[in-house]
Each structure stands twice: as structure tokens, then as C-alpha cells.
Backbone as numpy.savetxt, mean C-alpha at the origin, in Angstrom:
# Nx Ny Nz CAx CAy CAz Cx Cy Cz
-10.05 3.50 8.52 -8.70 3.01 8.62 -8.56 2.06 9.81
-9.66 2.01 11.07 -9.26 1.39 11.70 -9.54 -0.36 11.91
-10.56 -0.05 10.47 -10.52 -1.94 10.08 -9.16 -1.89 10.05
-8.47 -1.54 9.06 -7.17 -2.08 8.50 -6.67 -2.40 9.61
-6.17 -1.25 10.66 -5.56 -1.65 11.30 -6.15 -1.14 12.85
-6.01 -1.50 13.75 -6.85 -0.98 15.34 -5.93 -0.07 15.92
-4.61 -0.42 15.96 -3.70 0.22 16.60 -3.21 2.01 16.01
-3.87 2.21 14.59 -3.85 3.25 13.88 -5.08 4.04 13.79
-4.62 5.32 14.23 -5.80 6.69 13.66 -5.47 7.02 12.73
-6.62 7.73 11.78 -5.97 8.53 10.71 -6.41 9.93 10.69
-6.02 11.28 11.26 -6.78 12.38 11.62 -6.60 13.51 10.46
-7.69 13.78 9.98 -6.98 14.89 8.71 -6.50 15.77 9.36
-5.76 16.55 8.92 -5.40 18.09 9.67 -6.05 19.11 9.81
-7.41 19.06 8.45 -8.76 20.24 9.28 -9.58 19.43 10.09
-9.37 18.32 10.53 -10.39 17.82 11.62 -9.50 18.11 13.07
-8.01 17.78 12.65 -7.64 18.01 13.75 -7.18 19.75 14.41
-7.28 19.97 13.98 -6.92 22.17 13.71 -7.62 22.34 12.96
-8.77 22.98 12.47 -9.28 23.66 11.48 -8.05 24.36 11.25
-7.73 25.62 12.42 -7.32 27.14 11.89 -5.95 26.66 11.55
-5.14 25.11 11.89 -3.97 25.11 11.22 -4.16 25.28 9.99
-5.53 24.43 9.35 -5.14 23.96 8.03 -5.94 24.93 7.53
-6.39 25.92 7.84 -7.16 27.25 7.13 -5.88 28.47 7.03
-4.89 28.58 7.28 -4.03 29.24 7.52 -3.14 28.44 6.90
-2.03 29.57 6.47 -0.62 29.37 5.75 0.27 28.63 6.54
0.42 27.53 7.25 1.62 27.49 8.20 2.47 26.73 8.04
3.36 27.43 8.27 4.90 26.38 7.55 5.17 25.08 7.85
5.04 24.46 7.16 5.36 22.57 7.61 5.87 22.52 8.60
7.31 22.98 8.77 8.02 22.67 9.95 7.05 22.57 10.95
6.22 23.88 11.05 5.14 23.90 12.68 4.11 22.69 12.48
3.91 22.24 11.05 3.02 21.53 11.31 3.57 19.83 12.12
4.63 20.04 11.42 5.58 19.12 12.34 5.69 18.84 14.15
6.18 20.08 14.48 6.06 20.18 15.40 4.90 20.12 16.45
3.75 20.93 15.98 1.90 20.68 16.53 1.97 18.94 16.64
1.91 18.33 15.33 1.78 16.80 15.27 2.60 15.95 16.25
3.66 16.61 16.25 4.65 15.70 17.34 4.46 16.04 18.51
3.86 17.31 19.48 3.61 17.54 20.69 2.06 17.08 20.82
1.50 16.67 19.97 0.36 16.07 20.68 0.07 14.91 20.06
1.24 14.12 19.95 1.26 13.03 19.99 0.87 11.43 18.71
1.44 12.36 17.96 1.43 11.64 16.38 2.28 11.52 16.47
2.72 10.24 15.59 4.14 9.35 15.05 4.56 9.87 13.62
3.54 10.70 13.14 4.19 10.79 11.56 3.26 11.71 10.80
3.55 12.39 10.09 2.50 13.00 8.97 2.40 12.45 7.93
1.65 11.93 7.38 1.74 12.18 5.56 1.39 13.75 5.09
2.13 13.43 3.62 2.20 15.03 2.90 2.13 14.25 1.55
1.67 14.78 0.63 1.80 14.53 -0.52 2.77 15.84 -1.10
3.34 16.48 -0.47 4.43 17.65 -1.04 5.89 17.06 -0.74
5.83 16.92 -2.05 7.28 16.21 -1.73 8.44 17.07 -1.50
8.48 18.33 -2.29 9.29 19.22 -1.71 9.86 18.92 -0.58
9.22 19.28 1.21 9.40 19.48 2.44 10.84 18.80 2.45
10.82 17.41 1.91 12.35 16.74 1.93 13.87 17.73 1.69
13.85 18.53 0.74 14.50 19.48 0.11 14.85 20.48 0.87
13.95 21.22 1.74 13.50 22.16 2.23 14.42 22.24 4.39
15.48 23.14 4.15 16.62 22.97 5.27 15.80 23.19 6.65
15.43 24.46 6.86 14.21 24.38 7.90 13.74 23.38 8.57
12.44 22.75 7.31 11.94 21.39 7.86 12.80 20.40 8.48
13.76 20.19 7.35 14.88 18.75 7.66 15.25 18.84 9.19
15.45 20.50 9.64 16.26 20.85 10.79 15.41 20.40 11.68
14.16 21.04 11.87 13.21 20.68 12.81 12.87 19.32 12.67
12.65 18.70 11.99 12.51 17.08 11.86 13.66 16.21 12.41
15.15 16.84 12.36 15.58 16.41 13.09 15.85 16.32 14.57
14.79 17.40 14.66 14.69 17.36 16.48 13.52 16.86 16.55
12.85 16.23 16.05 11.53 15.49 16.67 11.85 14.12 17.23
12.51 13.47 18.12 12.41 12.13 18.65 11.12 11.04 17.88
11.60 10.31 17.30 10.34 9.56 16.99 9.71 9.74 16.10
9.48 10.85 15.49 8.71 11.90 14.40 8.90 11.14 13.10
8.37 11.05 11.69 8.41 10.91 10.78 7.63 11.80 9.69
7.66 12.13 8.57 6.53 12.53 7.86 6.71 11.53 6.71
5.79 11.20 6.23 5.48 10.20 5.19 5.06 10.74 3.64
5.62 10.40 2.63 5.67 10.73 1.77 5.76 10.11 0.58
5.54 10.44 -1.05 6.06 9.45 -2.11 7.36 10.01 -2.57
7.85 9.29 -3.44 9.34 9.29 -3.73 8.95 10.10 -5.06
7.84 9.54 -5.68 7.76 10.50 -7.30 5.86 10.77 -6.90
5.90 11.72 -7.50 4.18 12.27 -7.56 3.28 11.17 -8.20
2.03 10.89 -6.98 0.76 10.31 -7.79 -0.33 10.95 -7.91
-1.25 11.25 -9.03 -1.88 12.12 -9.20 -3.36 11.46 -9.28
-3.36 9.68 -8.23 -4.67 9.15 -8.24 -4.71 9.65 -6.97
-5.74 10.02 -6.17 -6.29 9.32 -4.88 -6.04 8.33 -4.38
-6.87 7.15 -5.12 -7.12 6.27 -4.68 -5.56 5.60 -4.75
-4.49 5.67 -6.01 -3.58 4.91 -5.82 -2.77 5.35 -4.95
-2.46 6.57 -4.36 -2.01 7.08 -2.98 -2.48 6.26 -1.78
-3.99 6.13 -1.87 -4.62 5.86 -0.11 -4.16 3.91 -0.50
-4.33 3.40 -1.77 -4.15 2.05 -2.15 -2.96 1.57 -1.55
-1.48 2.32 -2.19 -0.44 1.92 -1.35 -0.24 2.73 -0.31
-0.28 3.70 0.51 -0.09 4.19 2.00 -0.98 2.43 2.55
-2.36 2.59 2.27 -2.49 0.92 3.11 -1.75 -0.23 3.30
-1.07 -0.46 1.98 -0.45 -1.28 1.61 0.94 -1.57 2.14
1.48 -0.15 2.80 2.42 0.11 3.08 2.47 0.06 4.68
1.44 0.16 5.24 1.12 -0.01 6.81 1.43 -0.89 7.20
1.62 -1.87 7.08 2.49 -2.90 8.05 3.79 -2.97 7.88
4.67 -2.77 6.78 5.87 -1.88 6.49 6.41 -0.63 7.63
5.48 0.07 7.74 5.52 1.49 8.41 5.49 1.13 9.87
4.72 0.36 10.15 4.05 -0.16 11.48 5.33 -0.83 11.96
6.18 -1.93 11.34 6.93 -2.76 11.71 8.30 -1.90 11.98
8.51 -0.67 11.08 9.35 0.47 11.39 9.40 0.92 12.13
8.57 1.35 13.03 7.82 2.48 13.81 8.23 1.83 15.53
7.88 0.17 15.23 8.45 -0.30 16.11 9.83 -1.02 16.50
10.58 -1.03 15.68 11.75 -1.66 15.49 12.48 -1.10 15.20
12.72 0.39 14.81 13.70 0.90 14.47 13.91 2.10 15.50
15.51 1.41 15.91 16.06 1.87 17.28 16.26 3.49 16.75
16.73 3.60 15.71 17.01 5.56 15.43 16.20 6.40 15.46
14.58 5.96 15.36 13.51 6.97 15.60 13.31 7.71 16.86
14.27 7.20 17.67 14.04 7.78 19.35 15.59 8.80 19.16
15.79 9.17 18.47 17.25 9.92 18.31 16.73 11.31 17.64
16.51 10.96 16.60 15.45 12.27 15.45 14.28 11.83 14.81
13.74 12.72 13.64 12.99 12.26 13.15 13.52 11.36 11.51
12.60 11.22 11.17 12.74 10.40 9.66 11.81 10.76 8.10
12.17 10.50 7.12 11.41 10.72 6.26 11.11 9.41 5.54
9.72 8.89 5.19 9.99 7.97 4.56 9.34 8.25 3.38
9.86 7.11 2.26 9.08 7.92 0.45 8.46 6.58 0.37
7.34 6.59 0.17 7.10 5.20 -0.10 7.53 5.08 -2.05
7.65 3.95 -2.59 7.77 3.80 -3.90 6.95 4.27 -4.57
6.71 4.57 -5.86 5.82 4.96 -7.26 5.46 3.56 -7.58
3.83 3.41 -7.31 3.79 2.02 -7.91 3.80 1.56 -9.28
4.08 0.78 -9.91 4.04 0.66 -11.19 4.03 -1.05 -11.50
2.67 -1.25 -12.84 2.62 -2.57 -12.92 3.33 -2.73 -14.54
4.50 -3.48 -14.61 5.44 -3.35 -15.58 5.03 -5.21 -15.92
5.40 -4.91 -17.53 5.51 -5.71 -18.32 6.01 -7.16 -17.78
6.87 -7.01 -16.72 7.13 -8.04 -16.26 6.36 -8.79 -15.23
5.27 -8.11 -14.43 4.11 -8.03 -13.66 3.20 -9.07 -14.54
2.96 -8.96 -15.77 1.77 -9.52 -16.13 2.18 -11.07 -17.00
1.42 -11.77 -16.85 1.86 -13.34 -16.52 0.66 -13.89 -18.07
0.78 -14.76 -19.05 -0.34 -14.96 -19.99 -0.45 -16.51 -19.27
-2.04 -16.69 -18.90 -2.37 -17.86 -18.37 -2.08 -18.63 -18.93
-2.15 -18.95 -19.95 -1.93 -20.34 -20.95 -0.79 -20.63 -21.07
0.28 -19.82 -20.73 1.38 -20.27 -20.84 2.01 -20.44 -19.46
1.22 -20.12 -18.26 1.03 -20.73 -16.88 0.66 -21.98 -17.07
-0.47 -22.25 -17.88 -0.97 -23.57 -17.56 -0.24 -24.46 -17.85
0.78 -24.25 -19.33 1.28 -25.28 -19.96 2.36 -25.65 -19.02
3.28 -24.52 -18.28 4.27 -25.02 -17.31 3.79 -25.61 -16.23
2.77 -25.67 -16.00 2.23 -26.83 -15.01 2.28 -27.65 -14.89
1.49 -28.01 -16.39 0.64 -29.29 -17.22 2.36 -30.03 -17.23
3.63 -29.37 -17.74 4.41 -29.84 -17.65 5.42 -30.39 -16.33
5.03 -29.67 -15.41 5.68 -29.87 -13.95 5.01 -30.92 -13.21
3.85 -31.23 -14.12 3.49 -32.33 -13.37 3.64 -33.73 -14.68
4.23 -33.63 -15.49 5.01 -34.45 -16.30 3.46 -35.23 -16.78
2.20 -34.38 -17.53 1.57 -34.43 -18.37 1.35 -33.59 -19.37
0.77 -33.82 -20.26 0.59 -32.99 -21.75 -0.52 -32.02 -21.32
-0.50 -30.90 -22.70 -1.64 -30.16 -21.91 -2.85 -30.54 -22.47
-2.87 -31.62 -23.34 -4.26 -32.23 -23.16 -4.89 -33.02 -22.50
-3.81 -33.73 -21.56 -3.93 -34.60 -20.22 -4.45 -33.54 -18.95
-4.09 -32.29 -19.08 -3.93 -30.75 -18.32 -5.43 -30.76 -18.43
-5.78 -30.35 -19.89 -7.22 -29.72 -19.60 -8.48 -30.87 -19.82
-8.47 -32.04 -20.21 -9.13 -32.46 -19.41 -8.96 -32.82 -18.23
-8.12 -32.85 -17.22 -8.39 -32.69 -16.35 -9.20 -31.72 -15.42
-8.67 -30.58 -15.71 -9.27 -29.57 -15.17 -10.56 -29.43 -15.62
-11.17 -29.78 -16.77 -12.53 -30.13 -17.49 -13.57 -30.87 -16.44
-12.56 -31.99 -16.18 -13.90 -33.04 -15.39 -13.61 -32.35 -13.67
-12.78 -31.61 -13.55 -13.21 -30.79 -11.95 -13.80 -29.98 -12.12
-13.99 -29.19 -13.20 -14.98 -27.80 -13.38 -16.09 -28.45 -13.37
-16.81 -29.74 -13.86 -17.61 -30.42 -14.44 -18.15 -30.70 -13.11
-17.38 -31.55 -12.58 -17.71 -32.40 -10.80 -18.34 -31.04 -9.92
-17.64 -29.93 -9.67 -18.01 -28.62 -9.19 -19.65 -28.21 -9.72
-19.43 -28.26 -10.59 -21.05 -27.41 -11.20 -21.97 -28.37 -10.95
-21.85 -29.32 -11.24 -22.83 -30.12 -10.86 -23.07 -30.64 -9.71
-22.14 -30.46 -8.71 -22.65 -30.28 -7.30 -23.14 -29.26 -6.85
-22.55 -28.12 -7.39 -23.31 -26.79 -6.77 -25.05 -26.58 -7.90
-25.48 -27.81 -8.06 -26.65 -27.84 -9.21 -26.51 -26.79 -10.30
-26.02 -26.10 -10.66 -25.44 -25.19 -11.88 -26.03 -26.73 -13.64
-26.11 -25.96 -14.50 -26.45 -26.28 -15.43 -25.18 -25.81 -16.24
-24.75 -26.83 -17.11 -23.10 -26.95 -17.58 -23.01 -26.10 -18.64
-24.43 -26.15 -18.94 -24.70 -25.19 -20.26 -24.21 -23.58 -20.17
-24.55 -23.44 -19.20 -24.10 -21.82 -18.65 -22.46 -21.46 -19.00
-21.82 -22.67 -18.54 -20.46 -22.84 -18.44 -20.04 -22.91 -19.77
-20.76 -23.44 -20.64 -20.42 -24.32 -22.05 -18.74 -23.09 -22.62
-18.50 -21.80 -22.02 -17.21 -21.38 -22.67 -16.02 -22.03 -22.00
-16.34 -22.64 -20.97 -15.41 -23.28 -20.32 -15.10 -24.90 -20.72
-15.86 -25.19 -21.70 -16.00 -26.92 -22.48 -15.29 -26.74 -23.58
């Protein structure tokens, strides 16, 4: 994590306590452990804790404190650790700019990612609004783009033949 970012650790909770995280212990404390030695935030993938009066209470006495969280359950790994990264300079820019974190703590949910119908774009009909924004046809379009694919390969010595799905 600390390519991503230098200014960030990322400590699991059995590296950092074994016997916390071998033992039953109620969020709230885990809250509290994290915030007296000097963490800005937990992640949890239990979304519950939000719900949960205890926690909220003690979270609101943590100065600074946050625990980090999703808004709806992801059940990848990777798309969890994908956006928490993604979300780090978001978090980061929070963390420093937002005057209420020195008052209590905070919860944040990050979004459920989702790539929707409106997300996905059909090239060809990219190209043609191009071909048109630049007030040519799209057969003016692709040869053009023909004799730069063309100029390219044959500078990088490439044989056109290879390419021939692109002719």
C-alpha cells in the first residue's frame, strides 16, 4: 500500500494485536485500541457496526477517528481492496480538510461499485462522432487512421501483414 500512497500504512489487526483479533472483542474497543495508538480510521467490512448504539456512542468520542466501510456488501476481495484504493485520495483529502473530524468520530460508506449500461460506450459509434466533429465522413475517418496505423508499423519495422485485421 505504500506505493500507492507513502503517507499511508495499512496494518491488519492480527499483525497489529494478535490476541485482539484472536478473541471476541467488541468493535467499539476495537475502536478505541486503534484510536489510542494512533490510527485515523478502521476499515470493517461489517456493515452492521453503523446500526449498532454502543459503537456510534464511542465513535462519537473519538476526535478524529473514522471507521471505513461499504454502503452495500461486496463479496469480491479484490473489488473491495480495488475501490478502498481508489477511494484513497478521496479519504486522504477528507482526513485533511475536514474541520469536524477533530470534534468526533465519522463513518464513511464508500459506494457499491457498479459498471451500468450507461458505462459502456460501442467504439464505432465513438468513431463516427468524431469522424463527424471533425466535419469528415467516416470514410475520410478511416482512412485516415489507416495510413497512421500504416506510418507507425512501419517505423517500428513490424510487417503490415500481422496487422492485416486492422486493413
Amino acid at each position: 500500500m505504500r506505493t500507492v500512497d507513502s503517507s499511508l500504512d495499512v496494518v491488519h489487526l492480527s499483525d497489529f494485536d494478535p490476541q485482539v483479533s484472536a478473541s471476541s472483542t467488541p468493535d467499539w474497543m476495537l475502536y478505541w485500541i486503534a484510536h489510542h495508538n494512533g490510527f485515523d480510521s478502521l476499515v470493517t467490512r461489517d456493515l452492521a457496526q453503523r446500526t449498532q448504539l454502543v459503537e456510534m456512542y464511542v465513535l462519537s468520542r473519538l476526535p478524529g477517528f473514522s471507521i471505513i466501510t461499504w454502503k452495500r456488501p461486496i463479496e469480491d476481495p479484490v473489488t473491495e481492496w480495488g475501490q478502498l484504493i481508489a477511494y484513497l485520495p478521496a479519504i486522504r483529502k477528507r482526513f485533511d480538510n475536514d474541520q469536524s473530524r477533530g470534534r468526533n468520530g465519522t463513518v464513511i460508506l464508500l459506494p457499491k461499485p457498479s459498471l451500468t449500461a450507461d458505462n459502456i460506450l460501442d467504439a464505432k459509434a465513438i468513431f463516427s462522432e468524431l469522424a463527424s466533429a471533425q466535419s469528415i465522413s467516416n470514410g475520410q475517418a478511416r482512412n485516415q487512421a489507416k495510413l497512421e496505423l500504416k506510418e507507425v508499423i512501419e517505423e517500428a519495422g513490424g510487417d503490415l501483414d500481422e496487422y492485416q485485421d486492422l486493413f
